[in-house]
N, C-alpha and C positions, 0 to 999 in steps of 0.2 A: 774846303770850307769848314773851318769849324763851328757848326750850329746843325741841332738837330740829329737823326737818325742819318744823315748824309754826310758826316763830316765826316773828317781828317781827324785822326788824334796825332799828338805828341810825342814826343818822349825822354826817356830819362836820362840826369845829367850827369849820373853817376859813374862810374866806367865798371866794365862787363868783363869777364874774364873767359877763357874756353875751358878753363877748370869748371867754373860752375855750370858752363851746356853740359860741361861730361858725366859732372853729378848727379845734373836733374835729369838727365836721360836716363842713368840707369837708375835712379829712386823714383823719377815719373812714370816708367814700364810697368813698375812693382804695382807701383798705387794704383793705377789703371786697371791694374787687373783685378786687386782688391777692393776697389771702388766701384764696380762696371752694374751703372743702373741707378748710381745715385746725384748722375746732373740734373737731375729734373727737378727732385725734391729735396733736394738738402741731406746731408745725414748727422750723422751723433746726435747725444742727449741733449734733447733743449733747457733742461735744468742745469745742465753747465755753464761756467761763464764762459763767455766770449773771449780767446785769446788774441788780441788784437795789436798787431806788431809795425811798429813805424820807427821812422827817423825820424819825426818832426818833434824832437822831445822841445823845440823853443817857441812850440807853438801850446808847451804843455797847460797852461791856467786854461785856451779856451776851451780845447778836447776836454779835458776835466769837466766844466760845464755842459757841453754837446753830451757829455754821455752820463751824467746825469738826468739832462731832460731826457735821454733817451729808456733810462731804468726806471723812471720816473712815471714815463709812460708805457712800458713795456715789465712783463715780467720778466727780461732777460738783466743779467748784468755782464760789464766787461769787464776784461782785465788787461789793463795797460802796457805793453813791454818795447820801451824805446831803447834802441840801440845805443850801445856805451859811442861815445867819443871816437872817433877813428875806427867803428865797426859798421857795416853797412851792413842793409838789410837785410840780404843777401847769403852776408854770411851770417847773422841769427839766426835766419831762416832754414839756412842748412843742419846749424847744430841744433833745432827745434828739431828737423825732421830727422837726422841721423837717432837723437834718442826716443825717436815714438812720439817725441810731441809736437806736432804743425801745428801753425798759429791757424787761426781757424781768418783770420781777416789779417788783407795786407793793406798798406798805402804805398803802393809804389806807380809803375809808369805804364804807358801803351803798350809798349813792346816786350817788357816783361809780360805783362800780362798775355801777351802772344805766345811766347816762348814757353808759359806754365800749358797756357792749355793744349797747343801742341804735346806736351809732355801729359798729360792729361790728368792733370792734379786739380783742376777748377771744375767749380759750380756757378751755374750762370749768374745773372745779375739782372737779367732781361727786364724785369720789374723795375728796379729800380730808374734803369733808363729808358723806358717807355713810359712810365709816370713821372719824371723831373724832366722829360723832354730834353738828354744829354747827348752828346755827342757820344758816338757810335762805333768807334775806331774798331775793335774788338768784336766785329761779328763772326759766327762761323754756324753753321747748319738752323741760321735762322735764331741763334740766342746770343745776348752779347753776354761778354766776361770781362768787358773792366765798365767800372763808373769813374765817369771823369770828375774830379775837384776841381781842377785849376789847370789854366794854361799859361804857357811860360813862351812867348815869341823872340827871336831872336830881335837883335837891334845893333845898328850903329851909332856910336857917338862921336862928335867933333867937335873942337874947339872954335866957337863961331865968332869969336873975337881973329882967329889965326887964319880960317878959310875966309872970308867977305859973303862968299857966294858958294850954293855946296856946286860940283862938280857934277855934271850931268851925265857923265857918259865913259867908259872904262877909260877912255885915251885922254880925253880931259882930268881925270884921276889920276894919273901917271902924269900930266904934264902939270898938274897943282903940288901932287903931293910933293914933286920933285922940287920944285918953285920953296916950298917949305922947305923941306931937309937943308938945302942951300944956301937959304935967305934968312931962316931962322936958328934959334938955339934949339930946335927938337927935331925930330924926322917928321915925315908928312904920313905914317899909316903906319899901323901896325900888320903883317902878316904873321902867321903863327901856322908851325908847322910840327909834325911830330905825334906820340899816342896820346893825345889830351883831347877831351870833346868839344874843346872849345875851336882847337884846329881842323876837328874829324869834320865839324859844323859849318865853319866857315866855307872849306875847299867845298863840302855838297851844296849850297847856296852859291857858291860861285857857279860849278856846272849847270845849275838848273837857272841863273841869271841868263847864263848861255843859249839855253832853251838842250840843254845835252839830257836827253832821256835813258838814263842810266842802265834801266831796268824795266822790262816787261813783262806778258804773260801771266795765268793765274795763279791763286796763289799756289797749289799744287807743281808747277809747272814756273819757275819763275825765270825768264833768261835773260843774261848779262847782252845790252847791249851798248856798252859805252863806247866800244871800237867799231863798231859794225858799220856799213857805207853814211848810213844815213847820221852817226852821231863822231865819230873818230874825230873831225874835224874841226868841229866844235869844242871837242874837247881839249885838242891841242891849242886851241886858240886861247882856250881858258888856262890853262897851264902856262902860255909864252904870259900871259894877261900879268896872274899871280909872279911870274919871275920877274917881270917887270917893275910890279910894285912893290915888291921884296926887297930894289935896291932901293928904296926911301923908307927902309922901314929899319927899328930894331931887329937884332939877332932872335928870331921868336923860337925857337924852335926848342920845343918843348913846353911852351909857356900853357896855363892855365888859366881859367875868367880871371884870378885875380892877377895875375901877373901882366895883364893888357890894361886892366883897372889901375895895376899900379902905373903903369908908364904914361898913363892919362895922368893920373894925379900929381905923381911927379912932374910932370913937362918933361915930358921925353919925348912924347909923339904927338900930335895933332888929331889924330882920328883913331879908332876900334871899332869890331866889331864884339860885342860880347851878346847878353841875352837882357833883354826886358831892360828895366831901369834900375838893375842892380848897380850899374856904374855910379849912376846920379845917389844911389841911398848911400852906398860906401863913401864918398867922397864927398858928400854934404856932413857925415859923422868925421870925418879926418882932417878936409880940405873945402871950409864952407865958400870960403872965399872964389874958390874959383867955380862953383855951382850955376851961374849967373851966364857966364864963357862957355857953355857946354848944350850942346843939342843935340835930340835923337837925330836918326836921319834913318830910310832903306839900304838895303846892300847898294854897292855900286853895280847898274847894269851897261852893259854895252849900248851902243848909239840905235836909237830906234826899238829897243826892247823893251817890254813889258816886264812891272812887277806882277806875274804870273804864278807863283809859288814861292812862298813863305815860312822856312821850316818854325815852327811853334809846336814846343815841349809838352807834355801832356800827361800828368799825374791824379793819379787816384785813387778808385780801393777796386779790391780782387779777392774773391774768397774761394779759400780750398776748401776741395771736396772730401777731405780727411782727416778736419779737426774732430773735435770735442763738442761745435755746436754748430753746425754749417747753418743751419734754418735761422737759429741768431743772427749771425752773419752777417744772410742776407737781409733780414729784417734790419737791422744797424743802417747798411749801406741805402739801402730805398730810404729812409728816417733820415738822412745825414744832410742833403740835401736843403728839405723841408726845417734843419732845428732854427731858432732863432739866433743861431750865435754862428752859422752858416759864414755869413760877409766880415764877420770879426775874423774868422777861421784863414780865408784867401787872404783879405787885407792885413794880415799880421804884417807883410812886405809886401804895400804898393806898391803900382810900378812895376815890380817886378812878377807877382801874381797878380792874373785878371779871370775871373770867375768862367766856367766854362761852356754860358751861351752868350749869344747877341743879346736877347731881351736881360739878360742879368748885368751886363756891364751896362746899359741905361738902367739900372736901379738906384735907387735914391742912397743909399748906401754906397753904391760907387763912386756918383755922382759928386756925392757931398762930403765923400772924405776930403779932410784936409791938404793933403798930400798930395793927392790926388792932382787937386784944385789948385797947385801952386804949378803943378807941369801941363797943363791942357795941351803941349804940343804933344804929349806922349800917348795920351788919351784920343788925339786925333787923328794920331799915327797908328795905331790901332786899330778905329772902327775904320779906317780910311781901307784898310787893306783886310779888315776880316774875313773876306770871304777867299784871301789867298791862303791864308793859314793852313797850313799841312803838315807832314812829317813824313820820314824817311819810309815810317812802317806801311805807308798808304800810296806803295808805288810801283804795286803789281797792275794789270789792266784796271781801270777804271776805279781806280785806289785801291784793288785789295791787298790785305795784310801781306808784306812779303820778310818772311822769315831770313833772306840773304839778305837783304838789308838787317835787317835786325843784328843780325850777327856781325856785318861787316861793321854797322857802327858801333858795337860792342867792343869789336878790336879798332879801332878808330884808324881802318885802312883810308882812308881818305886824308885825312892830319896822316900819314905814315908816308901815303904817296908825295903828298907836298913834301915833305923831309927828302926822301930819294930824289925829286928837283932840288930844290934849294940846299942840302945839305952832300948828298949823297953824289952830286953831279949829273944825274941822267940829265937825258934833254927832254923837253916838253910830249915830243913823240913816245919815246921808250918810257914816260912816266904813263903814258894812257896805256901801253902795253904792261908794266907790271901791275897797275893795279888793278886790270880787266885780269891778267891771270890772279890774281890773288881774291878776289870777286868768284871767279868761275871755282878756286876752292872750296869754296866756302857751300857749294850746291851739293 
């Protein structure tokens, strides 16, 4: 559920590499030992500015005002550093910290934020999200380390002029989509397979449609159970499920959001999965005309199963514990929240970002965006299932943080195991055995 000190966070849509765990392990040891004592209160000079480092340079006009009102009100100043073009956070972040200088504030995701404080480069946030009432993903010895922005849910979209009626049930899905690829000039669904998060995403939302409990235990302790008596079965069901619907679909394998986006907009297929209402804002800017033909929908569940679990993405800010102004930092991140240019900030892309409680998406600013207001089925689809909304990182016992996940959807073994079905030839059985081995490496 994402709402509140209870929820599920997100995560990020970026892709992960094990170069950078290998990095931040050995420069998160260093700082850990250099820093040891100062999560509580912050550290460096508070006369410095705020190095505060993002990818969202196309959100840059409202940040520009947010952090104004924030110098405005505060004796602190920031200083801006958005990632070039084709450079991810990631790697800024590294060449920040390889020459001495760490950004002192991130925007980035749940799971990174996991992975830093693991590594033990963060300062808590705990204020911030105990006084904006945020979700909570990010806890550990009682202080949370990310503040959530925005939530990003996954979604399906389809052509509702080409289905009549959506599809209720896995077997009704393979028996429509089929009906399409045959009957019409497009295929009936897209499947995507391969290292892309958009594949890695998908195959985890089909196993947990399944009810397949991937992963247990705490977070210390986390163990693979995808093959074990009680889930193997399930899992192979979901895999013949996916081979199924594979032959009504495009060649995905490799594909990316926009490459599922494209084969919507094209008429190439009838249905996708990708994320939020990214699909509908791309294709009202390229292809307005067929905006009209198109509706969300939920993953497809098997007959008799519950939308029970919802993976939804989960971005924010995260402050190290070894800038130049940590106590700014945090003060920024609690203020960020609370500025007035807040719902300009998420809504720069409706639809596809929705603000990160219950009570803020009923805010008039949500409500009364335009945009907004022209898709009310999306808006309904939304609060209808908010209290499923989860994520990968929140699937150790009773949601805790679990770092094999985190890593495994970094390497996007899930998109990799679909590949090894559909590409690679295993059969549905031997795909739930390599990728429980490849899972249990990663421990």
């Amino acid at each position: 559920m994402i709402d509140g000190n209870h929820s599920r966070g997100g995560d990020g849509r970026k892709t992960r590499g094990s170069s950078r765990r290998t990095f931040l392990a050995a420069v998160g040891s260093a700082a850990a030992v250099t820093t040891a004592g100062c999560l509580g209160g912050g550290g460096g000079d508070s006369n410095e500015p705020i190095r505060y480092l993002s990818d969202r340079g196309d959100s840059k006009d409202v940040m520009d005002e947010i952090i104004a009102e924030f110098e405005e009100e505060t004796d602190h100043t920031v200083e801006m550093i958005y990632t070039a073009k084709g450079t991810s956070s990631d790697a800024e972040m590294q060449k920040m910290v390889a020459a001495g200088n760490p950004p002192d504030l991130l925007f980035d995701t749940s799971t990174d934020a996991y992975r830093l404080q693991r590594d033990g480069v963060l300062a808590p946030v705990t204020g911030a999200v105990q006084d904006n009432d945020l979700p909570d993903p990010v806890t550990v010895g009682g202080e949370s380390y990310f503040a959530a922005a925005m939530v990003e849910p996954l979604m399906g979209w389809y052509r509702n002029d080409v289905y009549s009626e959506l599809p209720a049930s896995w077997s009704e899905w393979v028996e429509a989509a089929g009906e399409v690829s045959a009957n019409e000039s497009m295929e009936g669904y897209v499947v995507q397979s391969g290292q892309t998060n958009n594949a890695d995403t998908q195959m985890t939302q089909y196993l947990w449609q399944n009810d397949v409990e991937i992963y247990g235990g705490p977070s210390d302790g986390i163990e693979v159970r995808l093959d074990d008596d009680d889930n193997r079965q399930a899992a192979v069901e979901t895999f013949e499920w996916v081979q199924s619907m594979a032959e009504h679909s495009p060649n995905g394998s490799g594909w990316a959001w926009g490459d599922a986006i494209g084969a919507l907009q094209q008429e190439n297929a009838a249905a996708i999965a990708s994320v939020g209402g990214l699909p509908i804002l791309t294709i009202q800017a390229n292809r307005p005309d067929l905006v009209e033909n198109l509706s969300p929908m939920p993953f497809p569940v098997p007959s008799g199963a519950a939308q029970d679990k919802w993976w939804a993405y989960m971005e924010g800010h995260l402050v190290r514990n070894d800038g130049q102004n940590t106590e700014g930092a945090q003060a920024f991140v609690d203020f960020f929240t609370s500025s007035s240019r807040f719902f300009d900030f998420v809504l720069s892309a409706p639809l596809f970002q929705f603000p990160p409680t219950r009570e803020q998406l009923d805010a008039p600013e949500v409500t009364e965006n335009e945009v907004i207001q022209q898709h009310p089925d999306v808006m309904n689809l939304v609060r209808d299932n908010w209290d499923a909304f989860t994520s990968v990182l929140a699937t150790g016992d009773d949601g805790a943080p679990n770092i094999v996940a985190a890593d495994a959807y970094s390497e996007q073994l899930f998109g990799q195991a679909a590949d090894q079905l559909l590409v690679g030839g295993l059969t549905p059985d031997e795909t739930v055995d390599w990728l429980a081995e490849q899972l249990r490496g990663l421990q």
